[in-house]
C-alpha positions in Angstrom: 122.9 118.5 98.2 124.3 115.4 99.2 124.5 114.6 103.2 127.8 113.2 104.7 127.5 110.0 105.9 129.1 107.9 107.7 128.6 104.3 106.1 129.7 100.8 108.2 131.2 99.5 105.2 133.2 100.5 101.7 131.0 98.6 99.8 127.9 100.9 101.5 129.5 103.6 100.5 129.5 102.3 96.3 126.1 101.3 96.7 124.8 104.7 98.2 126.8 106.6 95.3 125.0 104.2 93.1 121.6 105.3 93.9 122.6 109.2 94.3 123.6 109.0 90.5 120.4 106.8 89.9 118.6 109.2 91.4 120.2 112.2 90.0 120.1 111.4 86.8 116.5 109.1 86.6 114.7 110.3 89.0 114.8 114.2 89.8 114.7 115.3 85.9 111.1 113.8 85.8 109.6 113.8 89.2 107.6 117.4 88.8 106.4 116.6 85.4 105.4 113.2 85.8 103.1 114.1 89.6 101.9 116.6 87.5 100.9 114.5 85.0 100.0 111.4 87.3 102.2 109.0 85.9 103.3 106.0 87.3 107.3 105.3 86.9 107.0 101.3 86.9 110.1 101.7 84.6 111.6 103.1 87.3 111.5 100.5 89.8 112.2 97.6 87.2 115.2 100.1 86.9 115.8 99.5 90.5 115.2 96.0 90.4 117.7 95.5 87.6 120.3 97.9 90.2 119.6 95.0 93.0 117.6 97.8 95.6 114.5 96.0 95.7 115.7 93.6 98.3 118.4 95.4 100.1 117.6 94.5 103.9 116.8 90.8 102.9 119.4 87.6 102.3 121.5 87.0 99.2 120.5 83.1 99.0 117.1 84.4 97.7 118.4 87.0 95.9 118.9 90.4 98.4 121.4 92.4 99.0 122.1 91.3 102.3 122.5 94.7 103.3 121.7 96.3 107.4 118.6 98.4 107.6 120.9 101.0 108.7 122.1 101.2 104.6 119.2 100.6 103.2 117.1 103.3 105.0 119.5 105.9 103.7 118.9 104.4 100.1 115.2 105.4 100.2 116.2 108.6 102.2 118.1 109.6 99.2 115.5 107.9 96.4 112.6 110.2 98.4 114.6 113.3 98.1 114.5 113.4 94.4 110.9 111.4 94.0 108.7 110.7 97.4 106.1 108.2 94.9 109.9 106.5 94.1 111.2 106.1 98.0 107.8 105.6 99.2 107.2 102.8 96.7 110.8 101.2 98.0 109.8 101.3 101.0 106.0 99.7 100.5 107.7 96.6 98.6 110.0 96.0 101.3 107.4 95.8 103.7 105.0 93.6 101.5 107.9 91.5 101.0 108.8 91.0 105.0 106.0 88.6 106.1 107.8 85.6 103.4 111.4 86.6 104.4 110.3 86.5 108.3 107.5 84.0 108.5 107.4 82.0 105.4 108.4 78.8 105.5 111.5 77.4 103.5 109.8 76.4 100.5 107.6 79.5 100.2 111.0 81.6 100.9 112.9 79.8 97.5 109.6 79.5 96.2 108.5 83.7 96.4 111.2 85.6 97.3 113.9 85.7 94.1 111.1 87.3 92.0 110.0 89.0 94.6 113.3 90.6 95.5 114.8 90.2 91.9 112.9 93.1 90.7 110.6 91.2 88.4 107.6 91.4 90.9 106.4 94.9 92.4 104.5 94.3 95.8 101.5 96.2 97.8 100.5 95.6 101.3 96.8 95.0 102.2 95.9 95.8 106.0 93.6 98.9 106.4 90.3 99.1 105.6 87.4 102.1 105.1 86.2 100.9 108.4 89.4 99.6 110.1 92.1 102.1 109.4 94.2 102.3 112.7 92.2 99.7 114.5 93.2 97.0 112.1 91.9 93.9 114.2 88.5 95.0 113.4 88.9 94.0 109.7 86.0 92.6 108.2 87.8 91.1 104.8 87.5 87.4 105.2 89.6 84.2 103.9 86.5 81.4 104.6 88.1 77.5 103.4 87.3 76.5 100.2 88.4 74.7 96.9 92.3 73.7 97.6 92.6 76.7 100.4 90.6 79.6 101.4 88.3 82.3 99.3 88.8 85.9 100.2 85.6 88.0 99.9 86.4 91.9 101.1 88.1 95.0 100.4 91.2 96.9 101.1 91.5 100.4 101.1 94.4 103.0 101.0 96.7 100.3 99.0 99.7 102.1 97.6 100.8 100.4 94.6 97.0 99.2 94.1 96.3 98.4 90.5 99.6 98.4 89.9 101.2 95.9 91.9 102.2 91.8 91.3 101.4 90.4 94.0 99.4 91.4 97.0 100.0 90.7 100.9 96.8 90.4 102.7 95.7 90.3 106.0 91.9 88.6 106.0 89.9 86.9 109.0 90.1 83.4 109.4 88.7 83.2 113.3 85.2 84.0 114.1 83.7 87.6 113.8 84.9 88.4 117.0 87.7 87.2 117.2 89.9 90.5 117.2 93.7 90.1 116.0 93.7 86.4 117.0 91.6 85.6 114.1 93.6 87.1 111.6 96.1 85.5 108.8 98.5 86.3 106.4 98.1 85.1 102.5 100.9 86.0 99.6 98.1 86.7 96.9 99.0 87.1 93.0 97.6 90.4 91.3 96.3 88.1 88.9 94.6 85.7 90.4 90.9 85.5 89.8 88.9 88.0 91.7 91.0 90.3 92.6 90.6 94.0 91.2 91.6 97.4 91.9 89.4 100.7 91.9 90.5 104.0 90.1 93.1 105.4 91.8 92.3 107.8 94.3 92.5 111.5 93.8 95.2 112.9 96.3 96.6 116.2 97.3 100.4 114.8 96.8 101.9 111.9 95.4 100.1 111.8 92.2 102.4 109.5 90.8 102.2 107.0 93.3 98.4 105.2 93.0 96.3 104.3 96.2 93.5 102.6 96.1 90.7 100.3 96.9 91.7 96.5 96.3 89.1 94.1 96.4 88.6 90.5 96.6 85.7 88.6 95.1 85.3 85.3 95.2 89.1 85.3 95.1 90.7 81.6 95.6 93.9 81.5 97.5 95.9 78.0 97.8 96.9 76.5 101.4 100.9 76.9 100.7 100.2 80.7 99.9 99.4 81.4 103.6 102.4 83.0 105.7 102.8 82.1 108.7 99.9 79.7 110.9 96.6 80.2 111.0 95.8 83.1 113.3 99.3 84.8 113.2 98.5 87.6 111.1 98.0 90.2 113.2 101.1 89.6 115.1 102.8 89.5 111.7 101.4 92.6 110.5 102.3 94.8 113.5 106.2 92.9 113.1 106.5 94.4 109.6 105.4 97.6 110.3 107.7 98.2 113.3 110.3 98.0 110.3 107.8 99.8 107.3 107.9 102.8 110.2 111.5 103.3 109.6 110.9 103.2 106.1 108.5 106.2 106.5 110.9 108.3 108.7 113.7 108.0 105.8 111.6 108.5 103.3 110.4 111.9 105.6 113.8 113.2 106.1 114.5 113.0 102.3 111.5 115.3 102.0 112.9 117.6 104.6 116.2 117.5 103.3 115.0 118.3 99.7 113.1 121.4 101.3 115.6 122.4 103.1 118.4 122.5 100.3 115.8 124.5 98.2 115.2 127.1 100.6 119.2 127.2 101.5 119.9 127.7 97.9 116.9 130.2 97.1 118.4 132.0 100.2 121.4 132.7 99.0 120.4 133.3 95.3 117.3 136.1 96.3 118.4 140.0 96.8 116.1 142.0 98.8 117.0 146.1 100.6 120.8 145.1 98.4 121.8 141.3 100.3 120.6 138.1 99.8 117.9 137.3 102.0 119.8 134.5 103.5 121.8 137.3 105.7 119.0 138.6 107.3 119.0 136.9 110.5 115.0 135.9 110.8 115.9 133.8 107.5 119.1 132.4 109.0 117.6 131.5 112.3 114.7 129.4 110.3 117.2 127.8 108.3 119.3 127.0 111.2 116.4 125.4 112.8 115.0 123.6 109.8 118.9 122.4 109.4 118.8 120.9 113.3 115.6 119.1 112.5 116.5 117.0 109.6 119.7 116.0 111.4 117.6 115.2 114.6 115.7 113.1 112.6 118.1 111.4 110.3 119.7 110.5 113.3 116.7 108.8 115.5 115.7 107.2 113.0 119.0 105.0 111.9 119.5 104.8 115.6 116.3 102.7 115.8 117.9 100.8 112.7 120.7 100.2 114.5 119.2 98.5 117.3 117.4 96.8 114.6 120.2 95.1 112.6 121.8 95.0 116.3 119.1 92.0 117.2 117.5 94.3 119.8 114.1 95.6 120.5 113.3 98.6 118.2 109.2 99.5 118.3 109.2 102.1 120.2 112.2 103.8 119.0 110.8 103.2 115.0 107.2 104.7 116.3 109.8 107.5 118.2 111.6 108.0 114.4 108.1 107.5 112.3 106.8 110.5 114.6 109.7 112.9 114.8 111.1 112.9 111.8 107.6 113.1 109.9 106.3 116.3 111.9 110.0 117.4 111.6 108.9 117.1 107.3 105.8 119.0 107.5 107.8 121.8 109.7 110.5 121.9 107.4 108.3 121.7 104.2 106.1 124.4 105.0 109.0 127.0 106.5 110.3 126.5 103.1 107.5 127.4 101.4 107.8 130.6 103.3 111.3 131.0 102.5 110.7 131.2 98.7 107.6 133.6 99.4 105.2 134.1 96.4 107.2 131.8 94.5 107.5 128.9 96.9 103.3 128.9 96.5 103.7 127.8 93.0 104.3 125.0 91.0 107.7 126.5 89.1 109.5 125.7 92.6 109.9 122.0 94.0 108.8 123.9 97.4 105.0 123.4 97.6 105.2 120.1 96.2 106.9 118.9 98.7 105.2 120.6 101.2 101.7 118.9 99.6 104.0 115.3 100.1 105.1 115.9 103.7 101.1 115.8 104.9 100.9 112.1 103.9 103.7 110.9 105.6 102.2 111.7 109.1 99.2 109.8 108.3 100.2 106.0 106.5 101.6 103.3 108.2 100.2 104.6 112.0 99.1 107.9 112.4 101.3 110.0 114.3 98.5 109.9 117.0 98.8 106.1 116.5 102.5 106.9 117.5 101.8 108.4 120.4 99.6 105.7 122.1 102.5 103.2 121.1 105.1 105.1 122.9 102.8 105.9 125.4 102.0 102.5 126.2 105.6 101.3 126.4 106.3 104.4 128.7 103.3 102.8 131.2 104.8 99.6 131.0 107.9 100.7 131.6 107.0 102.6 134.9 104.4 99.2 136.0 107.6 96.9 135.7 110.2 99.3 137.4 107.5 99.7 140.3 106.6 95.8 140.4 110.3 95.3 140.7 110.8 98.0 143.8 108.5 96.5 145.7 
């Protein structure tokens, strides 16, 4: 069921009819049989690539789409409502493709970024670790100097798009063993460069068709000019792109919701019991009503923090606000509409319990909803230490 939207520009509105027939007609005919089957659509995203939405929120000299996040965020909202692995998988390449676009210098940005927003080059973003998951600074991969740049020894795990991916953005220590987030750099690294290698996918309880998994780095050579940013700035580039990767999870969690939700409305209205469609009786209405409220709640937070975004203005906290909401609001709606089908909402004839199994991931990657918490937590202290310090 396609959401009215209110788009800044005509040309937004062309583009997001673009992708609802992209999706429409690519995407949601295949997505149950192909997470059944595991596959992985690559031709799908080269189909994306070829449509220009692989570099939506970046500039057209390098071959975006110059488009707000405000836009683009609704294009994976509406890619995820048909295929999670698909808006997901956007939304991943975007943010493996921020440190260039932000921090890379001029050269690497007209030397990287047309492939790598052309659609030609599929990217995965390297940060967590088995051992350093939320607490990235205590990464143990390391880029030591050697040959014409560094040599990365380690291995990152929970990489979506791993195996599968051209090119790889790492975050590996370049300062001392304990040197926390201060000794930590960013390196554009090739999928084929020597070294580098990707375990089996792992085996997950949703997004089948979307692989994650263990990338690691052997001996791997990495030239000077393919470090982003200076020594040492990683960290700080890291948490940068996911402030904006957090908004990419939130749309991608309200397409989810929203898919749920027009399943169970339609189911609703389409199941008889005691002679009226269940959708009259008012313990059915009531949930819908309140599954309704939560998806707009959280379509709405979460192009708000986009709007402060494109707006030039701080947006962390409102992104970790949209990440948490709207992802919780998923799982809610996910599961009530599992429970609105009934017995047939448990099985996999229905769209229902498969997005139900996809809405459990989203409250996990790119910051636990925990992680969340202590962000907008900590903003919420700071916030009352600097209105104190400036009443005294």
């Amino acid at each position: 069921m396609a959401h009215e939207r209110i788009l800044p520009t005509p040309e937004a509105e062309d583009l997001l009819e673009l992708v609802r027939g992209i999706a429409d007609k690519e995407l949601a005919p295949r997505a149950a049989r192909d997470e059944e089957a595991g596959v992985f659509p690559r031709d799908v995203f080269d189909l994306l690539g070829r449509s220009g939405l692989l570099g939506l929120p970046y500039p057209g000299e390098y071959g975006g789409g110059d488009q707000p996040y405000e836009v683009y965020l609704q294009v994976v909202e509406e890619l995820a409502a048909r295929w999670l692995a698909v808006g997901l998988g956007l939304s991943v390449h975007t943010l493996s493709c921020f440190p260039v676009a932000a921090y890379g210098t001029e050269a690497q940005r007209a030397a990287l970024l047309p492939e790598m927003l052309g659609g030609e080059r599929l990217g995965a973003y390297c940060l967590s670790e088995a051992q350093s998951g939320s607490d990235a600074a205590a990464m143990a991969t390391r880029a030591r100097p050697g040959g014409e740049g560094y040599v990365v020894d380690g291995a990152k795990s929970w990489i979506t798009h791993g195996g599968v991916a051209d090119f790889y953005t790492l975050f590996a220590r370049t300062g001392g063993p304990d040197s926390g987030g201060r000794g930590i750099s960013c390196f554009h690294v090739p999928a084929a460069t020597p070294g580098v290698r990707a375990d089996p996918p792992e085996r997950k309880m949703g997004m089948s068709s979307s692989p994650t998994a263990v990338v690691r780095f052997d001996e791997a050579p990495t030239a000077a000019d393919r470090r982003i940013g200076e020594e040492g700035q990683g960290f700080a580039i890291a948490m940068a792109a996911l402030d904006s990767g957090r908004l990419g999870i939130a749309a991608c969690a309200v397409g989810v919701a929203q898919a749920a939700l027009d399943a169970a409305a339609e189911y609703s209205r389409t199941r008889r019991q005691f002679g009226q469609a269940i959708g009259d009786f008012q313990g059915i209405a009531f949930m819908l009503a309140d599954m309704a409220t939560g998806v707009e709640a959280a379509r709405e937070l979460y192009l708000a923090a986009a709007r402060r975004r494109d707006a030039g203005r701080p947006f962390g906290t409102q992104a970790a606000m949209a990440k948490l909401f709207a992802t919780d609001t998923a799982m809610r709606v996910a599961t009530d509409a599992v429970q609105v089908l009934g017995g047939s909402g448990y099985t996999r004839d229905l769209p229902a319990e498969r997005l139900m199994r996809e809405a459990k991931v989203l409250q996990i990657v790119e910051g636990t909803n925990q992680i969340q918490r202590m962000v907008i937590g900590r903003d919420l202290a700071r916030a009352a230490d600097a209105a104190e310090t400036g009443a005294r």
